[in-house]
Biopython code that builds the backbone (N, CA, C, O; Angstrom):
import numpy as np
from Bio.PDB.StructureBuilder import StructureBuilder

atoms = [
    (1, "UNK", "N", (12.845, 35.885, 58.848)),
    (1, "UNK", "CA", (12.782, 37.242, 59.370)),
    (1, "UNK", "C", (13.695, 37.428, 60.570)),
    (1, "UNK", "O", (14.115, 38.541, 60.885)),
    (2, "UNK", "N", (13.985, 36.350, 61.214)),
    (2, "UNK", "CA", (14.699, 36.472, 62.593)),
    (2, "UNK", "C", (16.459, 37.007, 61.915)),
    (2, "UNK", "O", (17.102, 37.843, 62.550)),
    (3, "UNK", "N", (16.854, 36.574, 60.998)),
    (3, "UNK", "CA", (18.096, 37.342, 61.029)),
    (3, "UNK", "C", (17.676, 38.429, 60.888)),
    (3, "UNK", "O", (18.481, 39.034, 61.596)),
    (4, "UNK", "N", (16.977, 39.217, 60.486)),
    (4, "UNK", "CA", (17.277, 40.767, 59.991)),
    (4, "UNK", "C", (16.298, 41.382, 61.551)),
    (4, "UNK", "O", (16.119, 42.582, 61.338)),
    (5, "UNK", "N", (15.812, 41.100, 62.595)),
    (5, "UNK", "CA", (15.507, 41.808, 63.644)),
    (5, "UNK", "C", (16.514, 42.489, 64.016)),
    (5, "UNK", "O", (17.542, 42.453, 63.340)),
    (6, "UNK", "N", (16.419, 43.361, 65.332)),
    (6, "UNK", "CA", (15.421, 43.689, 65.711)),
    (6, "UNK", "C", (14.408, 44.903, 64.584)),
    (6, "UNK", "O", (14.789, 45.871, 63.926)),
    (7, "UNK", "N", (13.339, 44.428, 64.729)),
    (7, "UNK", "CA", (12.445, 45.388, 64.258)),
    (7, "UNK", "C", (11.744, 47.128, 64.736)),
    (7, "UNK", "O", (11.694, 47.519, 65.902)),
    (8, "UNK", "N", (11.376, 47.760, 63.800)),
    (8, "UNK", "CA", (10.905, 49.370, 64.774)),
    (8, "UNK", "C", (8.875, 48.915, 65.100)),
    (8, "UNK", "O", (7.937, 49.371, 65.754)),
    (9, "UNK", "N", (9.102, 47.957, 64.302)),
    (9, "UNK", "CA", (7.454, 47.445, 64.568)),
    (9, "UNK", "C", (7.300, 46.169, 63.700)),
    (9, "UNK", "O", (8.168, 45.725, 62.949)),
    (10, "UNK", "N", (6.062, 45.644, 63.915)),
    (10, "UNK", "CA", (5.631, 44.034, 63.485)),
    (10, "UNK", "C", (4.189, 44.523, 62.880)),
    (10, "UNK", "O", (3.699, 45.606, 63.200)),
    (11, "UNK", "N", (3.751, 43.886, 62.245)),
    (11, "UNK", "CA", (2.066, 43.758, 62.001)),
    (11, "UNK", "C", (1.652, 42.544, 61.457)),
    (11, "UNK", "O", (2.203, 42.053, 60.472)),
    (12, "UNK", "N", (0.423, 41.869, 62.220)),
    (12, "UNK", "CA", (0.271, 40.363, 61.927)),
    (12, "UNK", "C", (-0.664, 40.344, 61.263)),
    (12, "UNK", "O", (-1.394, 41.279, 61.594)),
    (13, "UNK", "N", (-1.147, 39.675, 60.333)),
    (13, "UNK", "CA", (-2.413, 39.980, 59.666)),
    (13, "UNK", "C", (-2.963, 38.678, 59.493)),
    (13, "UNK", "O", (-3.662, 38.470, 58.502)),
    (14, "UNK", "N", (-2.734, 37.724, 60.365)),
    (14, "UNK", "CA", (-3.483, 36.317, 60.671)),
    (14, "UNK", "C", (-3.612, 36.127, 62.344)),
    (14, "UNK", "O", (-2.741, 36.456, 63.150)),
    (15, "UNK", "N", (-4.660, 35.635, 62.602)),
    (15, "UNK", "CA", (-5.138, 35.576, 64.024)),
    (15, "UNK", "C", (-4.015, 34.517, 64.385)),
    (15, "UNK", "O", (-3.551, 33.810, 63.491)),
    (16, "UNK", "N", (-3.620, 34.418, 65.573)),
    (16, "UNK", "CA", (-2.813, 33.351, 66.583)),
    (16, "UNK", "C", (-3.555, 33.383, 67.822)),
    (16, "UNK", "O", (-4.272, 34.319, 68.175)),
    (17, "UNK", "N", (-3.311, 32.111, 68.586)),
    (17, "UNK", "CA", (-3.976, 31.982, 69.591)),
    (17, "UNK", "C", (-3.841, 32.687, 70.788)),
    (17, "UNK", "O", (-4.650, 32.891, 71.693)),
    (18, "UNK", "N", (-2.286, 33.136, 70.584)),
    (18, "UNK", "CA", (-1.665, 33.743, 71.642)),
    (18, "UNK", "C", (-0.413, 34.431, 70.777)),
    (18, "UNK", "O", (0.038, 34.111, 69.678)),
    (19, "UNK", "N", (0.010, 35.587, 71.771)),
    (19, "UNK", "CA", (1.014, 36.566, 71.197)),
    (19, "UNK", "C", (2.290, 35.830, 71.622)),
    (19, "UNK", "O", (2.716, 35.636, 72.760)),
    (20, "UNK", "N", (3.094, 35.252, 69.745)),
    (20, "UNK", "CA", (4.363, 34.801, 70.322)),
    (20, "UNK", "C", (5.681, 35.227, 70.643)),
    (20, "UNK", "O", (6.286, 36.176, 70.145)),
    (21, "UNK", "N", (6.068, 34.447, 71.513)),
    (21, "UNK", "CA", (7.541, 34.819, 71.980)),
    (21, "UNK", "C", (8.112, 35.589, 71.070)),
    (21, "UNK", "O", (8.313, 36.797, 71.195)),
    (22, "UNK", "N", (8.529, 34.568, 69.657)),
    (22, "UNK", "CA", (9.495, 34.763, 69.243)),
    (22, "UNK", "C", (9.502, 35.996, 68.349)),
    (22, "UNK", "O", (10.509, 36.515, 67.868)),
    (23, "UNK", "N", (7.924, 36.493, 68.154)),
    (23, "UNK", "CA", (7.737, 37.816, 67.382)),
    (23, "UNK", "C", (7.640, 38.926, 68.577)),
    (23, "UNK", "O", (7.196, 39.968, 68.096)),
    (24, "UNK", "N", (7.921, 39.057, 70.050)),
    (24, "UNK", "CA", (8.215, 40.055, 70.859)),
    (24, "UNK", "C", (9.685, 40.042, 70.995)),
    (24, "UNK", "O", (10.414, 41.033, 71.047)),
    (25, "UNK", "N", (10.010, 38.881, 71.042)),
    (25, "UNK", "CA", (11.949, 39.269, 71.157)),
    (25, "UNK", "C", (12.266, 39.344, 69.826)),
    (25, "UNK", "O", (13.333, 38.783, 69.581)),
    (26, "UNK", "N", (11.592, 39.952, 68.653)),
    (26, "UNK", "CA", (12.165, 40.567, 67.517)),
    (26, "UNK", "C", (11.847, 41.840, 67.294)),
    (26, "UNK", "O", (12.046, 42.432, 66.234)),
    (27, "UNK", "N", (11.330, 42.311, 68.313)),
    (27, "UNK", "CA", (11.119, 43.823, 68.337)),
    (27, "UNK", "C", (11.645, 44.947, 69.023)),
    (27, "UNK", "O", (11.399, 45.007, 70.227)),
    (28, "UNK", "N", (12.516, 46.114, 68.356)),
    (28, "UNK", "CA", (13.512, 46.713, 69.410)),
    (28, "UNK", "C", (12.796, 47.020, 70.787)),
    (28, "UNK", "O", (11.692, 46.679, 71.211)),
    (29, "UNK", "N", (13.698, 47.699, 71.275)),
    (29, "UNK", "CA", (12.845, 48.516, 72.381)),
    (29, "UNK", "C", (12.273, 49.520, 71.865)),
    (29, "UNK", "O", (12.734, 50.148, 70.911)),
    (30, "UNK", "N", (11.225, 49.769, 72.438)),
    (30, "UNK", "CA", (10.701, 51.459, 72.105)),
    (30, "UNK", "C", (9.807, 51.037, 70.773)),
    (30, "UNK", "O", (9.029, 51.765, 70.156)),
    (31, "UNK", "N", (10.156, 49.600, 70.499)),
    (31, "UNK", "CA", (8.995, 49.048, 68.965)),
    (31, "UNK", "C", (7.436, 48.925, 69.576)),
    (31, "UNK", "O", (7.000, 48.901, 70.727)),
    (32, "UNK", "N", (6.746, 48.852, 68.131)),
    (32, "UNK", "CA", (5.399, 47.854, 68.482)),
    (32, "UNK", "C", (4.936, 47.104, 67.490)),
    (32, "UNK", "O", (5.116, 47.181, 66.275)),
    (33, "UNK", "N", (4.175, 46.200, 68.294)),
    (33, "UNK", "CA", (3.427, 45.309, 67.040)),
    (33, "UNK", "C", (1.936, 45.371, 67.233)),
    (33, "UNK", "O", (1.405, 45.577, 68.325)),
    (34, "UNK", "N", (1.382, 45.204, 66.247)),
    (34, "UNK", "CA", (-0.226, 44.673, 66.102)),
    (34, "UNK", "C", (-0.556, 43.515, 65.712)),
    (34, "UNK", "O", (-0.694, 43.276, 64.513)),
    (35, "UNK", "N", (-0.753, 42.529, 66.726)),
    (35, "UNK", "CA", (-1.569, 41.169, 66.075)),
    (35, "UNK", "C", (-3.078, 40.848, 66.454)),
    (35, "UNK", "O", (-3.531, 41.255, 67.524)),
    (36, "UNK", "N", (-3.851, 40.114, 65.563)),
    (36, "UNK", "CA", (-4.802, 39.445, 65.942)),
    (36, "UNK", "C", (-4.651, 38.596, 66.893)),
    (36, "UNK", "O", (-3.575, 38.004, 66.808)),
    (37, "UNK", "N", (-5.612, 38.147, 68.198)),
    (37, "UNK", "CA", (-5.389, 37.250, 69.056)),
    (37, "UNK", "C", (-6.987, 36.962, 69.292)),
    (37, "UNK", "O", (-7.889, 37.785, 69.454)),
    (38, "UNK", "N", (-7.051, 35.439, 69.258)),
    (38, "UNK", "CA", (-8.312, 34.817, 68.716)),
    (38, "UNK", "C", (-8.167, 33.103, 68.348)),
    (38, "UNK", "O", (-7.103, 32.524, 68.129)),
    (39, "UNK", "N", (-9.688, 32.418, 68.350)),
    (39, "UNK", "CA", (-9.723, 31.542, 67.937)),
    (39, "UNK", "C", (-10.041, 31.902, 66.251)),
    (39, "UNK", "O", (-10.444, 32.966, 65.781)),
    (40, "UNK", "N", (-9.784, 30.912, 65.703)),
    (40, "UNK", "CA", (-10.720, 30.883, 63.950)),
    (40, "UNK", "C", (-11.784, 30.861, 64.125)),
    (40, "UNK", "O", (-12.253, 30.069, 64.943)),
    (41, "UNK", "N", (-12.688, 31.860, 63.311)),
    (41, "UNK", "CA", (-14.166, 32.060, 63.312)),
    (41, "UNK", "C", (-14.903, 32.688, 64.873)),
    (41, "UNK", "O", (-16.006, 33.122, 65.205)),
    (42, "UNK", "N", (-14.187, 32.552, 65.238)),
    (42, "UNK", "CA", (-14.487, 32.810, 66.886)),
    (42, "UNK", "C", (-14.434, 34.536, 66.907)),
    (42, "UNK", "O", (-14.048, 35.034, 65.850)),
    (43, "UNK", "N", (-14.875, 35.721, 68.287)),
    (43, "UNK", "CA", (-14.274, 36.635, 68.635)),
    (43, "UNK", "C", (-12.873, 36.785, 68.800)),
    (43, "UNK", "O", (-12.187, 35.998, 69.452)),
    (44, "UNK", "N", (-12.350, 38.008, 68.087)),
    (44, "UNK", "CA", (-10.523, 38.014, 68.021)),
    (44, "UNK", "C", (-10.545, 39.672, 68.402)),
    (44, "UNK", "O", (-11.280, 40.579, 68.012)),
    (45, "UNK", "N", (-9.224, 39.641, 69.489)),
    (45, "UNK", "CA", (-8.987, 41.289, 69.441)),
    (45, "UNK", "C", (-7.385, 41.363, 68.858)),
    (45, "UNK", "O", (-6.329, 40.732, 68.826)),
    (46, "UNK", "N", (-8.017, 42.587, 68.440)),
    (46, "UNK", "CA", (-6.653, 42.965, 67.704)),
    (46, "UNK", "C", (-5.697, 43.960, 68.866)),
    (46, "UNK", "O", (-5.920, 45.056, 69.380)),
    (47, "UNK", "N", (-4.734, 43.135, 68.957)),
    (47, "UNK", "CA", (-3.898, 43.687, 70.550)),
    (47, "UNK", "C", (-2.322, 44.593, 70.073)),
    (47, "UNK", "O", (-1.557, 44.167, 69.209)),
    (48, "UNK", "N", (-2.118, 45.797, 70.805)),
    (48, "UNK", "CA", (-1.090, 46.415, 70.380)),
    (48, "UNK", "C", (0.188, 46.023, 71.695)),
    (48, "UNK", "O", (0.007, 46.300, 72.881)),
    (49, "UNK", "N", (1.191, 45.480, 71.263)),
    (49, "UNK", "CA", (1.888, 45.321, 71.929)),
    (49, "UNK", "C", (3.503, 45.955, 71.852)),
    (49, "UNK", "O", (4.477, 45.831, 71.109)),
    (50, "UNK", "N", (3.146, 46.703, 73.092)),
    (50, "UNK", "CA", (4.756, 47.867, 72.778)),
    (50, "UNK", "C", (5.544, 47.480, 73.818)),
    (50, "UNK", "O", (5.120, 47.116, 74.914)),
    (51, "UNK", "N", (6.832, 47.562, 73.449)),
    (51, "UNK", "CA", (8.067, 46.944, 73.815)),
    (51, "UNK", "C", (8.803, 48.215, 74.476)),
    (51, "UNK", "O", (9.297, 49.122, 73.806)),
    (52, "UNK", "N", (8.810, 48.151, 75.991)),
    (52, "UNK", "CA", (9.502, 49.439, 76.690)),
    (52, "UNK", "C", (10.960, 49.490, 76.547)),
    (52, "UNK", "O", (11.645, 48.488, 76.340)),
    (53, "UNK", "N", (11.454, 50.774, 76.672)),
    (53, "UNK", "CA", (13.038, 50.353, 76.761)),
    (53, "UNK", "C", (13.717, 49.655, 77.158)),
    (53, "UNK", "O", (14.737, 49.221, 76.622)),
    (54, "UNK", "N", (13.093, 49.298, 78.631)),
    (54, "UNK", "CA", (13.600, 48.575, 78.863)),
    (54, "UNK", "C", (13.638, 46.509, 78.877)),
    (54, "UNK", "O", (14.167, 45.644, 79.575)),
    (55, "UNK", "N", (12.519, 46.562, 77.371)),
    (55, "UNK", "CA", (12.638, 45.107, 77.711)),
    (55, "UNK", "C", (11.438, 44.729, 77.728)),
    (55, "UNK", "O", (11.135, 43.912, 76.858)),
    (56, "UNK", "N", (10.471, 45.126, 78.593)),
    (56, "UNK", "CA", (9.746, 44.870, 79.146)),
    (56, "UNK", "C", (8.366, 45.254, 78.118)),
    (56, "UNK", "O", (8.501, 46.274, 77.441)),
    (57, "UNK", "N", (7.362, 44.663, 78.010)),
    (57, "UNK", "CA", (5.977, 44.620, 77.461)),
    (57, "UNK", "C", (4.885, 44.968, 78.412)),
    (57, "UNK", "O", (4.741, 44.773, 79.619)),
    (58, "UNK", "N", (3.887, 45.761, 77.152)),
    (58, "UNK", "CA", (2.775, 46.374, 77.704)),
    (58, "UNK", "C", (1.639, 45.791, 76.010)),
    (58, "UNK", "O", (1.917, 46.141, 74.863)),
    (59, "UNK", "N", (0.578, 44.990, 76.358)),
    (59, "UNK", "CA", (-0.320, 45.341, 75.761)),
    (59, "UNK", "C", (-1.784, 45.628, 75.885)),
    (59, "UNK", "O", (-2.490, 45.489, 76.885)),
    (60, "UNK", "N", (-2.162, 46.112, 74.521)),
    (60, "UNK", "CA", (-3.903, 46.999, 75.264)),
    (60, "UNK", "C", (-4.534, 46.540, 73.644)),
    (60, "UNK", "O", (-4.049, 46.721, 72.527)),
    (61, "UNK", "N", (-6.109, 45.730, 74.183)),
    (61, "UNK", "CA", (-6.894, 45.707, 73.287)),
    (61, "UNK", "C", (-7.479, 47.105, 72.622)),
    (61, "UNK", "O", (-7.930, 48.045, 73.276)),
    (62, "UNK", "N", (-7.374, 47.039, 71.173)),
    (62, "UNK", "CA", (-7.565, 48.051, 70.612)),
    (62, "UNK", "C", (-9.107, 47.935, 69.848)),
    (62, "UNK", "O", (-9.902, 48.872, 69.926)),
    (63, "UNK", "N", (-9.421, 46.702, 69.121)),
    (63, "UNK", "CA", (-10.772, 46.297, 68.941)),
    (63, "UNK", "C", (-11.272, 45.209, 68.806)),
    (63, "UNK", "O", (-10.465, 44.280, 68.859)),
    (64, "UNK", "N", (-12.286, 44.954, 68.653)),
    (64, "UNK", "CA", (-12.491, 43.186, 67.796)),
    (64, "UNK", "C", (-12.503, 43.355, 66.465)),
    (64, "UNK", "O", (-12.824, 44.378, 65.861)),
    (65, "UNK", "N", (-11.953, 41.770, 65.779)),
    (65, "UNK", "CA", (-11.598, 42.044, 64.408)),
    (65, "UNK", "C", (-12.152, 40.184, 63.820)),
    (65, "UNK", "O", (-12.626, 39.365, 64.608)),
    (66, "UNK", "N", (-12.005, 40.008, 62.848)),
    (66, "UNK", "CA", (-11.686, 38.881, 62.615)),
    (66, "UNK", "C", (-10.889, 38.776, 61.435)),
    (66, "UNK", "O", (-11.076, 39.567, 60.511)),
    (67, "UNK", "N", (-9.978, 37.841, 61.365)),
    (67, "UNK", "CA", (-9.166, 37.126, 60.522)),
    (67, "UNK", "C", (-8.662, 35.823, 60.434)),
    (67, "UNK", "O", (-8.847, 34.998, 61.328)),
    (68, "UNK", "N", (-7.986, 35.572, 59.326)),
    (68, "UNK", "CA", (-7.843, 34.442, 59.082)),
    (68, "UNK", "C", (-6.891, 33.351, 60.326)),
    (68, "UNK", "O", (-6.161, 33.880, 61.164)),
    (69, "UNK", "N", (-7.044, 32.032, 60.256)),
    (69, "UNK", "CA", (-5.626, 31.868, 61.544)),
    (69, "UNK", "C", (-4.084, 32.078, 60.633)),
    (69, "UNK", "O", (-3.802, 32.113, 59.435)),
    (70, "UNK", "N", (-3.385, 32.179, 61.785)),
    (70, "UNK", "CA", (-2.322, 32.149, 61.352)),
    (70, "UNK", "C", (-1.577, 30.811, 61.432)),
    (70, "UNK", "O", (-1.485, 30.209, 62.502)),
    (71, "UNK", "N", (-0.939, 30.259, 60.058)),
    (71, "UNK", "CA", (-0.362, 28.693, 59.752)),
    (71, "UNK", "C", (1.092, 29.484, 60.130)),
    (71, "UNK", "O", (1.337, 30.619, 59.720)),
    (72, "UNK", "N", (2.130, 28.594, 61.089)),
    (72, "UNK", "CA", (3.559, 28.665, 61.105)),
    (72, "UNK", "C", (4.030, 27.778, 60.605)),
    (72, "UNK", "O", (3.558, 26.750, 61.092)),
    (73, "UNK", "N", (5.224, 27.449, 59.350)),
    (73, "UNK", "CA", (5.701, 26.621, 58.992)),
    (73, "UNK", "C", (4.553, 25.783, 58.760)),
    (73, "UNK", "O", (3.437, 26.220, 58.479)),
    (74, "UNK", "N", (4.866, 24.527, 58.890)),
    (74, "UNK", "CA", (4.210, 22.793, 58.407)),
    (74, "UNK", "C", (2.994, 22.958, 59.539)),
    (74, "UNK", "O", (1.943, 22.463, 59.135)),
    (75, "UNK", "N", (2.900, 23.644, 61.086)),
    (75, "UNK", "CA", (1.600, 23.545, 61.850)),
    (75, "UNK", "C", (0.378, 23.952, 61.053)),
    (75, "UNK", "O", (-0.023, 24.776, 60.232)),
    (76, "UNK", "N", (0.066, 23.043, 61.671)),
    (76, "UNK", "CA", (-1.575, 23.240, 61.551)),
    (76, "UNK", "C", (-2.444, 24.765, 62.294)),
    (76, "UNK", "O", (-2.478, 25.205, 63.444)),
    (77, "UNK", "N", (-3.083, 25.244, 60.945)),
    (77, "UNK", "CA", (-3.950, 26.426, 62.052)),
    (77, "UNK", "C", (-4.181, 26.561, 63.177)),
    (77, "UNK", "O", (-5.202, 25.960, 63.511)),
    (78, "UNK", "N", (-3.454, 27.352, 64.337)),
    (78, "UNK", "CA", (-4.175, 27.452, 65.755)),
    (78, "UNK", "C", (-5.055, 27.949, 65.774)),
    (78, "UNK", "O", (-5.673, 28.070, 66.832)),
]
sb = StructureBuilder()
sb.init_structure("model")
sb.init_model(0)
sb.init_chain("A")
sb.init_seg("    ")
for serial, (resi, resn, name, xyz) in enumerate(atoms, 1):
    if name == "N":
        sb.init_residue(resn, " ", resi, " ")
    sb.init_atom(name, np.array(xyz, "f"), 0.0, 1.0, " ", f" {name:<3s}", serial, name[0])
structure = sb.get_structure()
């Protein structure tokens, strides 16, 4: 996916432990994304994270959710 960024938005549909780098610096400015952020089986909020013009990030819990974790490549579920 990284060649064809920047993106006008993202949507994650597997929990991660934390919101990554490399899916905020693939999002234009003025984009957003929605990911799960959470342990597995645990409480997870689903966090909107918008990308200002200038660069810069803002995100705001929107609810609790649960989902699956998210596997990257060969890692193991965080």
């Amino acid at each position: 996916m990284e060649g064809e960024s920047p993106f006008d938005a993202i949507i994650v549909t597997a929990a991660a432990t934390h919101i990554p780098q490399s899916l905020v610096d693939q999002l234009k400015p003025g984009a957003r994304m929605v990911i799960p952020i959470g342990l597995p089986q645990m409480y997870q909020e689903l966090m909107l994270v918008a990308k200002g013009k200038g660069g810069t990030t803002h995100t705001d819990s929107v609810l609790g959710v649960s989902f699956v974790p998210l596997v990257v490549g060969d890692e193991e579920p965080n």
